[in-house]
C-alpha positions in Angstrom: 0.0 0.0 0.0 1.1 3.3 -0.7 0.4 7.4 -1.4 -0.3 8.0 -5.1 -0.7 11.8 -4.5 -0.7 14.1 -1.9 -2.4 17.9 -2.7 -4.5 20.2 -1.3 -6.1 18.4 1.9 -6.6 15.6 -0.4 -4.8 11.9 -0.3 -4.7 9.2 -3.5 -4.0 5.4 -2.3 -3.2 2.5 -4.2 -2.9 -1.2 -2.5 -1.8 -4.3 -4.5 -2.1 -7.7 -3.0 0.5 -10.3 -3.7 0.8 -14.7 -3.5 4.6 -14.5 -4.0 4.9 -13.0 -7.5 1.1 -13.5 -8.9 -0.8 -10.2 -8.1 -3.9 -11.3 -6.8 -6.0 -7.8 -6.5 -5.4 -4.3 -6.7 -7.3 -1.2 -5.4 -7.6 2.3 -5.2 -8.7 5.0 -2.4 -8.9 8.5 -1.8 -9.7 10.7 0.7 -9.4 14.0 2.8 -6.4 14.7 5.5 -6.4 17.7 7.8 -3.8 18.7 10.5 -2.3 21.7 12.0 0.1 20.0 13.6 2.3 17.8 10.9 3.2 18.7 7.8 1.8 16.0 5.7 3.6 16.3 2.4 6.9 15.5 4.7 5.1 12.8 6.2 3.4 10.6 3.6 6.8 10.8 1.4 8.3 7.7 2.4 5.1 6.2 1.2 4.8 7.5 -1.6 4.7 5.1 -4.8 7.9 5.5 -7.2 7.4 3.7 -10.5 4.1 1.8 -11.1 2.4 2.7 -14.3 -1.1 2.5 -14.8 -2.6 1.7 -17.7 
């Protein structure tokens, strides 16, 4: 699981669920994030995904 996008209050998932190398589902969320206190850009970056392309 990891953050697709991060803007604007705003958060983008994507999940993929593996049996060793087969993927065996894949799914996509989004949803709203608010906080005074932590910066979330900083936060969610070593979550972010690097190199999946969708099709």
């Amino acid at each position: 699981m990891g953050v697709r996008e991060l803007a604007d209050g705003a958060v983008s998932y994507e999940c993929a669920l593996f049996d060793g190398p087969r993927c065996l589902g894949l799914a996509d969320a989004a949803g709203t994030v608010r906080t005074d206190e932590v910066d979330l850009t900083a936060a969610f970056e070593a979550f972010r995904m690097r190199g999946w392309i969708r099709g």
